[in-house]
C-alpha positions in Angstrom: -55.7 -59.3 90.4 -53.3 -62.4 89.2 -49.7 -61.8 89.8 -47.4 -61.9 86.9 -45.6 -64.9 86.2 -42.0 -64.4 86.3 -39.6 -67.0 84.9 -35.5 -66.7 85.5 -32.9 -68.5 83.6 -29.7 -68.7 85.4 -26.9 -71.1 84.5 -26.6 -72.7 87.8 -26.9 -71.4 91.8 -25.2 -68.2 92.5 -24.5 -66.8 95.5 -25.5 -63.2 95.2 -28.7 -63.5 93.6 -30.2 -66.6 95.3 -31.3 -64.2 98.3 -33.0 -62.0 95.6 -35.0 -64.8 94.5 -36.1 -65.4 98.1 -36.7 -62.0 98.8 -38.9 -61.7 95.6 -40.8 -64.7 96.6 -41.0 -63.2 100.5 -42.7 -60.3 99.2 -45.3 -62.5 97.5 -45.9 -59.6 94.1 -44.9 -61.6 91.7 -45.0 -65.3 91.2 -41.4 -66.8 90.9 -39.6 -69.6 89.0 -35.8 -69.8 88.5 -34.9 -72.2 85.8 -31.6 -73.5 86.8 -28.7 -75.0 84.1 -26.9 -76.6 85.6 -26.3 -77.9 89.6 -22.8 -76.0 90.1 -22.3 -74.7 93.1 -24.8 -76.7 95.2 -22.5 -79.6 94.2 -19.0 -79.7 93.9 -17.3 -78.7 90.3 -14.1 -77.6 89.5 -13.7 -73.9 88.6 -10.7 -73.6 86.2 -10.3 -69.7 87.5 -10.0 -70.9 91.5 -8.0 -74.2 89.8 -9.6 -76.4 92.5 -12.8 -78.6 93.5 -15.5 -76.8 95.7 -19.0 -75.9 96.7 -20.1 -72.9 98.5 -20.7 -73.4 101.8 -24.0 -70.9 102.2 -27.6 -71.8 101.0 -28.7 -71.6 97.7 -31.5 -73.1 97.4 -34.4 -72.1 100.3 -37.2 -70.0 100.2 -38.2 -69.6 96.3 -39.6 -71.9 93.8 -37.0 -73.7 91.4 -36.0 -76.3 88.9 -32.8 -77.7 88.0 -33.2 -78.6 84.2 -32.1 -81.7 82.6 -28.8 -80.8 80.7 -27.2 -82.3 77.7 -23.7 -82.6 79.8 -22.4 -81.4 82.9 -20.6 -78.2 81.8 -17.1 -78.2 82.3 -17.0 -74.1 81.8 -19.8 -71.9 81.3 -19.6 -71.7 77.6 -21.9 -71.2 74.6 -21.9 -75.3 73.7 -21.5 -76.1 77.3 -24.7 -74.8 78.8 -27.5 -76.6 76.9 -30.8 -77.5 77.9 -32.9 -78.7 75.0 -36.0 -79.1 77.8 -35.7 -75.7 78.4 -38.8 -75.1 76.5 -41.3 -77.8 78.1 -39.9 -76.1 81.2 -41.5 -72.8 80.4 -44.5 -74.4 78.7 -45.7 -75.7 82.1 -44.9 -72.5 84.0 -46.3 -70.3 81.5 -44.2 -67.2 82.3 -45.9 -63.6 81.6 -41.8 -62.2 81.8 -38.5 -63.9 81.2 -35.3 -62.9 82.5 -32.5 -63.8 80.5 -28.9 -63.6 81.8 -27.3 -62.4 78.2 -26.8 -64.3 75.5 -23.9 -66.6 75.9 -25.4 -69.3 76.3 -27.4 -72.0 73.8 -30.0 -72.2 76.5 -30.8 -68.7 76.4 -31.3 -68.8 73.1 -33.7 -71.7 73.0 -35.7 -69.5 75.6 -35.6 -66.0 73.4 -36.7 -67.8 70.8 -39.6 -69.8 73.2 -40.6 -66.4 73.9 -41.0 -65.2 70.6 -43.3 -68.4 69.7 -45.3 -67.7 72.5 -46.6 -64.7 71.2 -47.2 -62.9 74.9 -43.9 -63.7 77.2 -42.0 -60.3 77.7 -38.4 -60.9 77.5 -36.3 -59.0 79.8 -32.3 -59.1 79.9 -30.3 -58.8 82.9 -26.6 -59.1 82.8 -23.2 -57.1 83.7 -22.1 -56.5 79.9 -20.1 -53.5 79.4 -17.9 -51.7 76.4 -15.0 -51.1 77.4 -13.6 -55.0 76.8 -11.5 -54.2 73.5 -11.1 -57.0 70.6 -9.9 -57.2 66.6 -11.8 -55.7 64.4 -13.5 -58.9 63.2 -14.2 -60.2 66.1 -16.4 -57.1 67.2 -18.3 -57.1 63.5 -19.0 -60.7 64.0 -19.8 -60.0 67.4 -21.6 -56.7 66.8 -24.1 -59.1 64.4 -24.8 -61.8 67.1 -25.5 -59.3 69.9 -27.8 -57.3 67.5 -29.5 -60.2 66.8 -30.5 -61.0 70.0 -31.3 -58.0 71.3 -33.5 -57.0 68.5 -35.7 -59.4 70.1 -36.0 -58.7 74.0 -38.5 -56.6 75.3 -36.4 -54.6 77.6 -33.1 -54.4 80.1 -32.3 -54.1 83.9 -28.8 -51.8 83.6 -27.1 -52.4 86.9 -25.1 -48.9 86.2 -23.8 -46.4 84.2 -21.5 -48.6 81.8 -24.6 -51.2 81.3 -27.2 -48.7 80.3 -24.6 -47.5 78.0 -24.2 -50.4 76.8 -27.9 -51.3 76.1 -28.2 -48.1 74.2 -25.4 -49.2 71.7 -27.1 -52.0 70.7 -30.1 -49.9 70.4 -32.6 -50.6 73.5 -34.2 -46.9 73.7 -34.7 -45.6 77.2 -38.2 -46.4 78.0 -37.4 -49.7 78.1 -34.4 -49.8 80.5 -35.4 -50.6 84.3 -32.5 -49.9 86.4 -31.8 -52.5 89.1 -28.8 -53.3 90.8 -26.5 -56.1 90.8 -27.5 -57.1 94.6 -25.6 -58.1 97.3 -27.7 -59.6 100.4 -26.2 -56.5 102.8 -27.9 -58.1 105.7 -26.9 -61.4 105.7 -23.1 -60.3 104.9 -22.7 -57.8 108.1 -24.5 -61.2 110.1 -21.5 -63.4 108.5 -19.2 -61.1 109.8 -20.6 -60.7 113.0 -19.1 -57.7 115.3 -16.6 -56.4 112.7 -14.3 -55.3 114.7 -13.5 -58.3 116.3 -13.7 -60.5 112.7 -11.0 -57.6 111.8 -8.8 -58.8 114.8 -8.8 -62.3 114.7 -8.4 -62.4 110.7 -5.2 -60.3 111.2 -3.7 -62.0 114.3 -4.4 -65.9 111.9 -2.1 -63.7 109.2 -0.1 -61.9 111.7 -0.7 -58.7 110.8 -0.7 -55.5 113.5 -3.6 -53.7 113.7 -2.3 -50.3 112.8 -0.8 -51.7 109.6 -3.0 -50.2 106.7 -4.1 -53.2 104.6 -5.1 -52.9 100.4 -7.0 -56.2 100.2 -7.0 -57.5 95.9 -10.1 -59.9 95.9 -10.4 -62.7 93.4 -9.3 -65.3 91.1 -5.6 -66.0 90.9 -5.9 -65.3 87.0 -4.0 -62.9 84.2 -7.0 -60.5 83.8 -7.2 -60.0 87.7 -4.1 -58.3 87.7 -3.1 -58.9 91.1 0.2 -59.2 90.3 0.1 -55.2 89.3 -1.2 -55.0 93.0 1.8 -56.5 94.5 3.6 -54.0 92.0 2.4 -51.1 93.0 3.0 -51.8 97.0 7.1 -52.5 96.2 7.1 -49.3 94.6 5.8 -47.2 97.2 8.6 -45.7 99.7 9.8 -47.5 102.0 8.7 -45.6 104.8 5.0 -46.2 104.1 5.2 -49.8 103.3 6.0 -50.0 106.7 3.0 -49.3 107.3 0.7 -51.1 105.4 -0.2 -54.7 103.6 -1.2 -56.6 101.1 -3.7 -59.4 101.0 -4.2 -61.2 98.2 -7.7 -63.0 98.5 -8.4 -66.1 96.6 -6.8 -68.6 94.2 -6.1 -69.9 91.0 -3.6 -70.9 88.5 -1.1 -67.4 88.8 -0.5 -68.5 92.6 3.4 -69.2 91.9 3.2 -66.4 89.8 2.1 -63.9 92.7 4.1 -66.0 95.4 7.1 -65.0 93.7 5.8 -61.0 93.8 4.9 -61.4 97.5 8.5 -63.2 98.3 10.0 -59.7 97.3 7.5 -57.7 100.2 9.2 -58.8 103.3 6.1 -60.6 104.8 3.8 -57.6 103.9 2.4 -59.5 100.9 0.1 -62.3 101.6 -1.6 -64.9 99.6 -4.5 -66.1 101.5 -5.9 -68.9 99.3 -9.5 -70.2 98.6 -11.5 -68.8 100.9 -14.9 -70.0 100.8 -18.5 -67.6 101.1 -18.8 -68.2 104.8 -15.4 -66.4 105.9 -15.5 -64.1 103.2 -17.2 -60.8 104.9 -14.6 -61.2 107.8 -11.6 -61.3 105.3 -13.1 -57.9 103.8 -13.5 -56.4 107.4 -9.7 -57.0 107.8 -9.0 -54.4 105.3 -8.7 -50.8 104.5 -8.8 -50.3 101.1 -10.3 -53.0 97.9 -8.0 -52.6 94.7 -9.8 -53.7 91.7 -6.9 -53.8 89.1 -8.5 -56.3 86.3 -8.0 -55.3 82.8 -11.8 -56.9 82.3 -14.5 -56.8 85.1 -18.2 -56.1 84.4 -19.6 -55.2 87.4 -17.2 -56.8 89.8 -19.6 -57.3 93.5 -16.6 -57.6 95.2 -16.7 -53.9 95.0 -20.3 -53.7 96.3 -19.7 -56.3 99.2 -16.8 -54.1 100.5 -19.0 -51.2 100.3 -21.3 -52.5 103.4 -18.0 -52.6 105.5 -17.1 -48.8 104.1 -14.6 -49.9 102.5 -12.7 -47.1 100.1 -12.1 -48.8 96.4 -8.8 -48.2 93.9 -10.3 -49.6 91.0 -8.8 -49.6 87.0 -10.2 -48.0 84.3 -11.2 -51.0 82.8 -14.1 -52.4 85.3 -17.9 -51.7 84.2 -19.2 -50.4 87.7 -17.4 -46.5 87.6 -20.0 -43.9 87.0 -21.8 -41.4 89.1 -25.1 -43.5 89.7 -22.7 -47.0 90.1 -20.4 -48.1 92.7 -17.5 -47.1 92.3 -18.1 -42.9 91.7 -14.4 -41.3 91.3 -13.9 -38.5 93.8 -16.7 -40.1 96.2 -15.8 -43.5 97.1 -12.6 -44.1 95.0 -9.9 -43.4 92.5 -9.6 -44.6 89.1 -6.2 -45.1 87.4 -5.5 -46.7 84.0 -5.3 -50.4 84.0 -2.1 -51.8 83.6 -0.2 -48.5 85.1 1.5 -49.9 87.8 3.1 -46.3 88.9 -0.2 -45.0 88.5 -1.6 -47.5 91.0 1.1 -47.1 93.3 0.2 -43.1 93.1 -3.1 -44.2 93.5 -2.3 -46.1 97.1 0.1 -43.7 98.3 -2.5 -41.1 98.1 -5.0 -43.6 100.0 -2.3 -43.8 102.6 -1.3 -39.9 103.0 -4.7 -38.5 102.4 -6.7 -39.1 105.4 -9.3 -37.0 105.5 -10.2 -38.0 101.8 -10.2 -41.3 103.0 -12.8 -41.0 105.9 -14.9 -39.3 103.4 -14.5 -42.4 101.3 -15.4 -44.6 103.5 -19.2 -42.7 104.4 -19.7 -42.3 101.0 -19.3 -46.0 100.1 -21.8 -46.9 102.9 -24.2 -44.3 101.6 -23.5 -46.4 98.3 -24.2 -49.9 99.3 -27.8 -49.1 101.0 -28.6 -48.7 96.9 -27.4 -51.9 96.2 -29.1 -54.4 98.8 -31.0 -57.2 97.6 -34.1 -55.3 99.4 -33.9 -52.6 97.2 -33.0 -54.6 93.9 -35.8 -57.1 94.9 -38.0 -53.9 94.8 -36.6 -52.2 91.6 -36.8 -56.2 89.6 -40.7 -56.1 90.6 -41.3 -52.7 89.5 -39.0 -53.6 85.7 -41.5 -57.0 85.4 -44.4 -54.4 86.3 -43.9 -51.9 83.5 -42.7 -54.0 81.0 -46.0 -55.3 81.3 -47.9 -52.4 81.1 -45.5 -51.4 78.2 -46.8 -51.3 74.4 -45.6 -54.6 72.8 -42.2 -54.2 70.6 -43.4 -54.2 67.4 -41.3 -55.6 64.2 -40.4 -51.8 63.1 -38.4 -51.1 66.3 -36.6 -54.6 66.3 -35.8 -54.1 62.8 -34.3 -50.4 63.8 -32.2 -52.2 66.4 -30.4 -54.1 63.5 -29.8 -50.9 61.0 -26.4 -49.9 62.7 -25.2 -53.5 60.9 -26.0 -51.8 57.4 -23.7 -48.8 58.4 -20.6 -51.1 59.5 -20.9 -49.2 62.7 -18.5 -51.9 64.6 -17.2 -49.2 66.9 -17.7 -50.9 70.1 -14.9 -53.2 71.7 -17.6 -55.5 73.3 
């Protein structure tokens, strides 16, 4: 029997899903071609959210089949105009895909593929992205918004919901059940415990570079120095706790970006017990998580944040805002089990939130087996697995015909512009 052809469009080499492509291709199912954008990330570029020049410092690249397409300019930002690759289209012509994955709809390129798809008469067009509703705008920009989203997804053939907030989301824009193939965002869990080697000794050396004691509890805020990270709410919430328990515990404050003066100030205020680490690259990163206790996830605007999911492996116990797209019972962070959940921008409620984590140790141990239990549903293995069985059925699947893509549009005719993404 021929094994489906499965095309991917991705804008350019990203670190958490280049092992699934290699573990796709390992299992030898399905034969695999990601379509890259653009060469960011296997060579330097400037990330305005870091503020600085880099490349990662893992492989990309090996073990799968791939292209890097010829691009109209070297994107400075990820951006509708920015990622444009008018050969998109000859690209797919020679591979002949029986799916296409589409990472949303933000870009031009992805767009030129849909509608490649469409011409073609026989490509299924899957979508798998992060998206989410909870990101609130003005009422014109969700109706205008609301019409473009429609629009594309009138014309996909189906969805890979990576959790409870993106399957909800797929159904607003009216993608019925049959057609959503859960998978999750993965994280390579393997090659992330080998990074960090024998954790407990990547805890120890971490904290004696930053000086920190090894019974101090540590809340470690991972991410772009940037406004909608909130990590300045972070630094917040530790000053307000009493004083007796901030002697007891830290703050790290992993990454960098423009807010660094910002959140220097903050930390000048914690008497040494707030620390800005600054860029740390992909290589380091799993021993920087097995320093801590505790991930705080305060953004007012995070999908599906796989910071989360990486700090699950090392059982690590997650405070995470209202406002991030991976709460839910079947997602990763599941409020009772693995975490609390307190509303974004409530800095008293956050600092609640870590006093409880402090206090309440018996609810913490149970925290930290749940969120192991977690991350074995969210290794690359098992999304590598759940990808091939989506690109299976949607195969098998009666074609979409022009009555339910036309049924996807009707909530435009209502004015139902209810949702804030």
């Amino acid at each position: 029997m021929k094994k489906p052809r499965l095309a991917v469009i991705n804008t350019h080499p990203i670190q958490h899903f280049a092992p699934l492509w290699a573990e796709i291709a390992r299992r030898g199912e399905i034969d695999l071609r990601v379509l890259y954008c653009s060469d960011w990330g296997v060579k330097e570029y400037k990330d305005p959210g870091f503020d600085r020049t880099f490349r990662w410092d893992v492989d990309l690249l090996s073990g799968y089949d791939y292209e890097i397409l010829p691009i109209l300019k070297r994107p400075e930002e990820l951006s509708f105009r920015e990622v444009d690759n008018p050969e998109v289209g000859r690209a797919l012509d020679r591979f002949q895909p029986d799916v296409l994955v589409l990472f949303g709809y933000s870009t031009r390129t992805n767009w030129r593929a849909l509608a490649w798809a469409r011409r073609s008469g026989r490509t299924r067009v899957l979508v798998f992205s992060d998206s989410e509703l909870k990101h609130e705008r003005p009422l014109l920009v969700r109706a205008a918004k609301e019409a473009v989203v429609r629009a594309f997804y009138s014309q996909v053939d189906g969805a890979m919901p990576v959790g409870n907030c993106n399957a909800a989301y797929y159904r607003h824009y009216g993608l019925p059940g049959d057609v959503l193939y859960p998978c999750p965002y993965p994280v390579d869990g393997s090659r992330f415990l080998a990074a960090a080697g024998d954790a407990a000794e990547a805890r120890a050396s971490v904290r004696r570079e930053l000086g920190i004691p090894e019974g101090d509890f540590v809340f470690g805020s991972i991410g772009k120095y940037i406004p909608r990270k909130r990590h300045a709410d972070v630094a917040a919430a530790f000053l307000r706790l009493p004083g007796e328990l901030r002697e007891t515990c830290r703050v790290l404050l992993i990454g960098d970006g423009p807010d660094r003066e910002v959140l220097a100030a903050l930390a000048a205020q914690g008497e040494g017990r707030i620390c800005l680490t600054g860029f740390i690259n992909q290589s380091r990163m799993p021993a920087y998580f097995a320093a801590c206790d505790a991930l705080v996830v305060a953004s007012d605007h995070d999908p599906h944040p796989l910071v989360v999911t990486e700090g699950l492996f090392l059982g690590l116990p997650v405070i995470a805002s209202d406002r991030i797209g991976c709460i839910g019972p079947d997602d990763t962070v599941r409020p009772g089990e693995n975490g609390l959940v307190y509303a974004a921008g409530n800095v008293e409620e956050l600092s609640r939130a870590m006093r409880e984590m402090l206090v309440d140790r018996s609810k913490y141990n149970q925290f930290r087996e749940q969120s192991r239990r977690i991350a074995a549903t969210q290794d690359t293995r098992v999304a590598a697995a759940k990808l091939t069985e989506a690109v299976v059925r949607s195969l098998k699947a009666e074609p979409t015909t022009i009555k339910e893509r036309a049924r996807r549009l009707l909530p435009l005719a209502r004015g139902d512009w209810s949702s804030h993404s």
